[in-house]
C-alpha positions in Angstrom: -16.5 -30.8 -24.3 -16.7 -28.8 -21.0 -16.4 -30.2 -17.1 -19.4 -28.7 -15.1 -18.3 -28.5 -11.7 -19.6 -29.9 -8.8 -19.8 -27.0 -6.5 -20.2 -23.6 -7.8 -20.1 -21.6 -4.6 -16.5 -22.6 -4.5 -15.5 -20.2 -7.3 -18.6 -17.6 -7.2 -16.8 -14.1 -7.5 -19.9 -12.8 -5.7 -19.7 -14.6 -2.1 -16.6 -14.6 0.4 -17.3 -17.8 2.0 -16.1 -18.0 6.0 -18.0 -21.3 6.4 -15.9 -23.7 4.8 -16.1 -26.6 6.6 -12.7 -29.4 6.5 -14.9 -31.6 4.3 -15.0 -29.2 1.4 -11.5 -28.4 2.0 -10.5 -31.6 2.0 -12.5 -32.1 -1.1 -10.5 -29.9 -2.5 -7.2 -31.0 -2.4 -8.6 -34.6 -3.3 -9.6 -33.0 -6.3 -7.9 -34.5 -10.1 -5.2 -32.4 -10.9 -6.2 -30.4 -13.5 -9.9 -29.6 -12.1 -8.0 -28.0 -8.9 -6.2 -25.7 -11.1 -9.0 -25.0 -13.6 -11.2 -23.9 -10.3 -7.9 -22.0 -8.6 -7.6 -19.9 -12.0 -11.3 -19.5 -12.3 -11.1 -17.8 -8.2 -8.0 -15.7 -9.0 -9.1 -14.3 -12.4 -12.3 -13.0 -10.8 -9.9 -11.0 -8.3 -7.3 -10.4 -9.5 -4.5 -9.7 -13.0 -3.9 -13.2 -13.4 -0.1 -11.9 -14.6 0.1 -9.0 -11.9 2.6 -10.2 -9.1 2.9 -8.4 -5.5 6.7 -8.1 -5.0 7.7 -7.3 -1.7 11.4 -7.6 0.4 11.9 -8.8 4.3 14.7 -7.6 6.5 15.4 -9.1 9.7 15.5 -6.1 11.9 16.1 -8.1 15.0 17.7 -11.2 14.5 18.2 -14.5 16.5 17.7 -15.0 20.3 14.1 -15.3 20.2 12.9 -17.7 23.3 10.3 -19.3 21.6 10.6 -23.2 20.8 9.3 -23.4 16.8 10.8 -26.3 15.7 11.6 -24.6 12.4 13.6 -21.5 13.1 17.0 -21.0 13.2 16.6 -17.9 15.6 15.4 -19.6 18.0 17.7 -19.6 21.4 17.0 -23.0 22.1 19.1 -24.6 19.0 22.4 -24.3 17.8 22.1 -23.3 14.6 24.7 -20.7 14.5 22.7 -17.7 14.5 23.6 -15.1 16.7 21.6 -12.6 18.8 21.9 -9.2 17.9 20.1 -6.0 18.7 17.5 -4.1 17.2 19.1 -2.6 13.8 19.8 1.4 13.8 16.7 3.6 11.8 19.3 4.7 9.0 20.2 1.0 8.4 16.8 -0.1 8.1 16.0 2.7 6.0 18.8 2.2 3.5 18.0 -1.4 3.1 14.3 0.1 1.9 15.2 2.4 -0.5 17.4 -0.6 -1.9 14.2 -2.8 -1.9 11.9 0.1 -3.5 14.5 0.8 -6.3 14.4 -3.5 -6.9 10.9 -2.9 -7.7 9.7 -4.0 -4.3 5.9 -2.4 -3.0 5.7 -3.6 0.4 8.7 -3.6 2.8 8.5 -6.2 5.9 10.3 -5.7 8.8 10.5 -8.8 11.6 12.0 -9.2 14.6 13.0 -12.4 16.6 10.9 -11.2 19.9 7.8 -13.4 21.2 6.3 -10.2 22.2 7.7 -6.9 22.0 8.6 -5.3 25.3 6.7 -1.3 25.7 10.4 0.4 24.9 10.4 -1.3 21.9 7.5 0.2 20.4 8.9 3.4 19.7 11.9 3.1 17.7 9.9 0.5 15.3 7.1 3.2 14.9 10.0 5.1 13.9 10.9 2.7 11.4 7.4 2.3 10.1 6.9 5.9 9.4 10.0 6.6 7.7 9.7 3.4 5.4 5.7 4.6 4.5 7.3 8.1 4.3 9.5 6.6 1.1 6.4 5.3 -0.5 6.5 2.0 0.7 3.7 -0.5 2.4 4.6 -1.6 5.8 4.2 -4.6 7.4 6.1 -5.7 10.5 6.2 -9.5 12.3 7.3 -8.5 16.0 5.3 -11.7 17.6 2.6 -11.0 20.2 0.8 -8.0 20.6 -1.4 -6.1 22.7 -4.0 -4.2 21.2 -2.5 -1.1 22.8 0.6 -1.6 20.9 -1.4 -2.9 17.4 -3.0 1.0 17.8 0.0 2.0 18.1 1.9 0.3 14.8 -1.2 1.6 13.1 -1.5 5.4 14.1 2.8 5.2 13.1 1.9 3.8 9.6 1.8 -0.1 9.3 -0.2 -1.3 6.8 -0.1 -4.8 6.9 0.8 -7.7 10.0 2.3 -10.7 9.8 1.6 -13.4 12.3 0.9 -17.1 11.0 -0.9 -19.8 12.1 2.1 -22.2 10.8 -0.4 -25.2 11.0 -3.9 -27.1 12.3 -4.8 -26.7 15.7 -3.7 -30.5 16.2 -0.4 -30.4 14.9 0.6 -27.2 16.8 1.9 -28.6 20.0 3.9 -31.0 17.8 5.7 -27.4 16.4 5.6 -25.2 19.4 4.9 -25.5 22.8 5.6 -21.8 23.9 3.1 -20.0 22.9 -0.4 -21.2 22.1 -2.9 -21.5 19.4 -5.4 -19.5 20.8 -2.8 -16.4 21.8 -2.1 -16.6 17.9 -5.6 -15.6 17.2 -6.2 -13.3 20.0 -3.3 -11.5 18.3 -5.1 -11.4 14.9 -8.0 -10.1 16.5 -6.1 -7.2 18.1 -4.2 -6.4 15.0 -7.8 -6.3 13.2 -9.0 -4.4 15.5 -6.7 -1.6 15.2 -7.3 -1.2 11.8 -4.3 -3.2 10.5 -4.1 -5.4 7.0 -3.8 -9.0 8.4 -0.8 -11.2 6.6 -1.3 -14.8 8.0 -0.7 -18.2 6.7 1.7 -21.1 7.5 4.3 -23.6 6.9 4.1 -26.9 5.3 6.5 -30.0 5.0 7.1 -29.9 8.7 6.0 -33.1 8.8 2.1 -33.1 9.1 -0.3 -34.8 7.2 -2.6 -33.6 4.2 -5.5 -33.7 6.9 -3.3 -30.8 8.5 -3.0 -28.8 5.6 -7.2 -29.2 5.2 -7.3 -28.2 9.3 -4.8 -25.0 8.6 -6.9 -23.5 5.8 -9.8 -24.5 6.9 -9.1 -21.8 9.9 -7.8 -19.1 7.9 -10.7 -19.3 5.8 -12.9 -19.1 9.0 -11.5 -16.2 10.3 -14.3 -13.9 10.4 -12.3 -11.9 8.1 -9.7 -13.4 5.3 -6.7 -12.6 5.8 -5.5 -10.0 3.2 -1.9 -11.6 2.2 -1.9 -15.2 3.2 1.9 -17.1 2.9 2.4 -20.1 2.0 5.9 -21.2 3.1 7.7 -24.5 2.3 10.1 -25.7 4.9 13.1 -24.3 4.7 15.4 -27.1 6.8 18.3 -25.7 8.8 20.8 -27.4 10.5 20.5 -27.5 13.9 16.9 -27.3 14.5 14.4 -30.8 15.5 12.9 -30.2 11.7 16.4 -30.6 9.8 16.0 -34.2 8.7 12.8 -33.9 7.8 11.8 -35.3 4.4 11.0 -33.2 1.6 7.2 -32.4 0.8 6.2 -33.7 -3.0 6.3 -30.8 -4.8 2.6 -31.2 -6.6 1.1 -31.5 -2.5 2.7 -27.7 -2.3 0.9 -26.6 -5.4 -2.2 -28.0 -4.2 -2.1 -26.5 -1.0 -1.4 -23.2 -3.2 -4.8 -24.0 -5.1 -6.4 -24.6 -2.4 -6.0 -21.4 -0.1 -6.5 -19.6 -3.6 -10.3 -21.1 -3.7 -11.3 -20.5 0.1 -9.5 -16.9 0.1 -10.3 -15.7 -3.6 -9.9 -12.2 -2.8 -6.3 -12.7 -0.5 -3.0 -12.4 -1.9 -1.5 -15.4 -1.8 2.4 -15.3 -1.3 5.0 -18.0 -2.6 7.0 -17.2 -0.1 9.7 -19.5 2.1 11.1 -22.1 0.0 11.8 -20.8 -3.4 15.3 -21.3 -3.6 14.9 -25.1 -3.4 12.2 -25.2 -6.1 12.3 -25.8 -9.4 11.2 -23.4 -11.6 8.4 -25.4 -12.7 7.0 -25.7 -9.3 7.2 -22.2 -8.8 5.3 -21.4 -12.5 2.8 -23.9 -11.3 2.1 -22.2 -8.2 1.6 -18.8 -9.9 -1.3 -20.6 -12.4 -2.0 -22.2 -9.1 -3.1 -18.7 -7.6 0.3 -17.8 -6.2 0.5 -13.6 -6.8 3.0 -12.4 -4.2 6.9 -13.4 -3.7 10.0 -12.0 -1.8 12.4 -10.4 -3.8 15.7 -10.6 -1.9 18.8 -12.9 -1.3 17.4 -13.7 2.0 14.4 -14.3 3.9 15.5 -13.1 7.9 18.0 -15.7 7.9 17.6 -18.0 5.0 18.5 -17.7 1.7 16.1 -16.7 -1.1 16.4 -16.6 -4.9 18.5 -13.6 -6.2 16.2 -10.7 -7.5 17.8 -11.0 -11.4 16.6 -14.9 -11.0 13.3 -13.6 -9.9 13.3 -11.2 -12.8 14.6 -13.6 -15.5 12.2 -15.8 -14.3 8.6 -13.8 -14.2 9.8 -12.1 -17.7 9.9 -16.2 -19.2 6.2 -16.4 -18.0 4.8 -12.9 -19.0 4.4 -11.6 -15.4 5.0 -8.3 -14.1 5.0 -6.6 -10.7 1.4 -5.3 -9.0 0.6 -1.8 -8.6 -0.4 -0.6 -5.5 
């Protein structure tokens, strides 16, 4: 006997909603179990290979001493989680960690660095770095913190293809995060990065403590954004020693899936990336977010400065489930 569905626009391959309001977000997750999966693979197959997965590697290119206050990250100056600061790696090194990453069967190679904003002198030896990585074939995509649009022009005339700069949460559990830097500055750099012609990668984190009502309020706004974001991560608290989030209890494994499904129904046309958090899942929570929507990991034995499932894992894993890296 088949379910008719209460709301069709939710999975309509023909209309990229921007509307969603936090009820029917909400509605969402409160869905039964299997209806929220049924309408998450209903979304993604009208998108996208429903076996094709985007496989892309990070490399901290900057690490630790960042002065910002997110109560998650290790690189942050203001906790003692013994990462150190170092400078801004050397083009050959960042280059030989991308041909690595290409020849692991990555597509996309990120590059981030622990800044808040990157300082004018900067600019130029990571446009360096984003040209040479496109020049191997390569996507780009950098996470450098704040920009100006001046220097978002300038990532994009060098060859970045894609920005990462996430919202992390809702509006109203922000300031319980990060007191820093603002909500608002977070978008205003989204808008400059869209401007300049630049692929947007925004999402957030969950398990940091916030309610289900902030999950609703974070995709909600994503899904808002006059434009979808095209790569949206999901990321599960990774907890570090040292930082206010370290005791922090795990997040139910099935509320992560959900919050998969759900960012799969309001952005149907996004990759969605499994991304933080995968080396403390089981691998049944991870094949459940990929029939959640899921279609984009990290390969890589770490993620900046936490650790990551090893590529063969990956590959064992995705070859079990009859999935296979996305072409560009």
């Amino acid at each position: 006997m088949s379910v008719a569905l209460a709301d069709e626009s939710s999975v309509r391959a023909d209309v990229l909603r921007h509307d969603w309001t936090r009820a029917e977000v909400r509605a969402l997750f409160d869905l039964a179990f299997p209806e929220l999966m049924f309408r998450a693979q209903l979304a993604h197959r009208r998108y996208f290979d429903p076996c094709a997965v985007q496989i892309s590697t990070l490399l901290s290119i900057k690490t630790g001493g960042c002065p910002e206050d997110c109560a998650y990250c290790p690189q942050s100056a203001a906790y003692e989680t013994g990462v150190k600061a170092d400078k801004l790696m050397a083009l050959d090194a960042v280059l030989e960690a991308a041909r690595a990453a290409k020849d692991a069967g990555a597509s996309r190679f990120c590059m981030g660095a622990a800044w808040r904003a990157p300082k004018e002198r900067d600019i130029d030896p990571v446009c360096a770095m984003i040209a040479e990585v496109k020049a191997l074939g390569l996507e780009t995509c950098a996470t450098l913190g704040m920009l100006t649009a001046g220097q978002a022009a300038r990532l994009r005339a060098a060859g970045l293809d894609y920005y990462n700069h996430n919202l992390d949460t809702s509006p109203e559990y922000y300031g319980s995060i990060i007191t820093t830097r603002t909500y608002a500055e977070r978008l205003d750099t989204l808008a400059h990065v869209r401007a300049a012609g630049v692929a947007v990668c925004c999402g957030g984190i969950v398990g940091m403590g916030e309610t289900r009502e902030d999950r609703v309020g974070m995709i909600a706004t994503l899904a808002g954004l006059p434009a979808h974001p095209e790569s949206v991560p999901i990321n599960m608290l990774v907890r570090v020693a040292g930082t206010p989030l370290a005791q922090e209890a795990p997040l139910d494994p099935l509320e992560f899936v959900r919050t998969v499904a759900v960012a799969r129904i309001a952005m149907p046309a996004s990759v969605v990336r499994l991304s933080a958090g995968r080396e403390d899942m089981s691998e049944e929570t991870q094949a459940l977010c990929f029939l959640a929507g899921a279609n984009s990991v990290f390969f890589g034995a770490r993620l900046l400065t936490t650790p990551n499932p090893q590529p063969d894992h990956d590959r064992h894993l995705m070859r079990r489930l009859g999935l296979r890296p996305m072409q560009q």
